[in-house]
N, C-alpha and C positions, 0 to 999 in steps of 0.2 A: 932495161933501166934507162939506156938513152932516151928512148922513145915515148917512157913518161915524163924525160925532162922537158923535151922537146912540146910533147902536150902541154903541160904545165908550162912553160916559154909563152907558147901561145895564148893559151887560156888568159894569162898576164896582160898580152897583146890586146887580147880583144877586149879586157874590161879597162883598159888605160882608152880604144878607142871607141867604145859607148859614153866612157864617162868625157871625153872630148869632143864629141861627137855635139851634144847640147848646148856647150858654150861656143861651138862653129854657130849653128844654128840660129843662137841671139845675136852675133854678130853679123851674121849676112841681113836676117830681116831690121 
């Protein structure tokens, strides 16, 4: 159970930094 929280943590993680990721992107250029 921990280890799907911890999944799930992450998976949270990564689409907070995809979806961040693009407004970096229009900023630098």
């Amino acid at each position: 159970e921990i280890a799907r929280g911890v999944a799930l943590a992450i998976a949270e993680r990564s689409r907070d930094m995809t979806s961040k990721f693009p407004s970096i992107v229009v900023q630098n250029t």
